[in-house]
C-alpha positions, -999 to +999 in steps of 0.1 A: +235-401+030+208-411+054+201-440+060+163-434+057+173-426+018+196-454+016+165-480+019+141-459+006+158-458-032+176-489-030+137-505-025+128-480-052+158-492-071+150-530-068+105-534-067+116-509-096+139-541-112+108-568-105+085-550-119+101-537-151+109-577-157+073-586-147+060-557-174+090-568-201+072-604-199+040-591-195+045-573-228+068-589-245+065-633-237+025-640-233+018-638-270+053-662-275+042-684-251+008-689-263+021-698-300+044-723-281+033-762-284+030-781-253+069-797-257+079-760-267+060-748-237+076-772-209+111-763-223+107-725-227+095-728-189+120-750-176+147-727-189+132-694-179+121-705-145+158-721-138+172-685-145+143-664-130+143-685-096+179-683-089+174-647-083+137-635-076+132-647-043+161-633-027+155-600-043+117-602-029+134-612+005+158-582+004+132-558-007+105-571+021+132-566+047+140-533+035+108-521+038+106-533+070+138-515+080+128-482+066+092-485+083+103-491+116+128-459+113+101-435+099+078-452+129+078-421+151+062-405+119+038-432+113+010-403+110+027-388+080+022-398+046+051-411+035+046-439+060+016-448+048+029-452+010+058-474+024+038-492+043+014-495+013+045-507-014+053-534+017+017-548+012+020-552-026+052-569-021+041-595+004+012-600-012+033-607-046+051-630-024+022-647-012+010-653-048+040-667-057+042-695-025+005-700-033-001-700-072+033-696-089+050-725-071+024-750-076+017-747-110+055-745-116+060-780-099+027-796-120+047-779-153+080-794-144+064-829-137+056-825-175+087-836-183+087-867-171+050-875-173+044-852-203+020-824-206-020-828-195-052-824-217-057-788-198-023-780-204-034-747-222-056-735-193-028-743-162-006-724-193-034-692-191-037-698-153+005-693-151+001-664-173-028-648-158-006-647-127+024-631-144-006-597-153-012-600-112+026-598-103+031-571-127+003-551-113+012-556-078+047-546-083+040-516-103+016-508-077+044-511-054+066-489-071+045-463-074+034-462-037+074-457-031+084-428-057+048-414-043+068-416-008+101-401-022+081-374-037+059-363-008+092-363+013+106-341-011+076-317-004+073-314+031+094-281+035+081-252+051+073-229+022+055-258+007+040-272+035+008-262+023+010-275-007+019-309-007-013-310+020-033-303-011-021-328-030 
């Protein structure tokens, strides 16, 4: 195997992973979390984040750096098209990064302070602010995703007999 497909579907494999857990909660944990009561709230949060931190930001890291592998290899190609939707994928994920230095952490240190200080008046809006978040890393990642099976898939194209054809697509 190539290592050009080794990195392309191991990326595939693993923006694939964040954004299936960011769609699960998306789904699945807003309408619990909004039933929650502000003591139910803080401890819900402290346990998911404990479990969820230990592990997304390396993944993000590895991904990132994947990305960043397989772009510089497909480099020489940098006019083709699959360039462009790796290059594209790397955007969402840095930018899903950046959220998460620059809203996620924040409002997860003001939430853990609620346990010793105990929750705010506002805590429902920093709550919808949190969760608010949570629809923008979902759609970032799925965007992501679907820039790199859009990659895989105009690689798969670009053969002679159907040259033509994946040009008009």
């Amino acid at each position: 195997m190539k290592i050009n497909h080794f990195l392309k579907y191991t990326s595939l494999f693993l923006i694939g992973a964040l954004a299936g857990n960011a769609f699960a909660f998306v789904v699945g944990m807003r309408a619990v979390m909004e039933k929650l009561s502000a003591t139910s709230y803080v401890a819900f949060h402290e346990s998911m984040q404990r479990s969820f931190l230990s592990w997304t930001p390396m993944l993000g890291v590895v991904v990132v750096c994947k990305l960043v592998t397989h772009l510089l290899i497909l480099r020489k190609r940098w006019n083709r098209m699959e360039f462009f939707f790796v290059l594209f994928a790397l955007f969402c994920v840095l930018n899903e990064l950046a959220m998460t230095w620059t809203g996620y952490m924040p409002l997860n240190q003001l939430i853990f302070a609620w346990n010793y200080q105990g929750p705010p008046d506002n805590w429902e809006s920093i709550r919808t602010q949190w969760m608010d978040l949570m629809y923008l890393r979902c759609a970032l990642l799925t965007a992501g995703f679907s820039f790199l099976i859009i990659s895989a898939l105009i690689k798969r194209t670009e053969s002679p007999i159907l040259k033509d054809a994946a040009v008009a697509f």
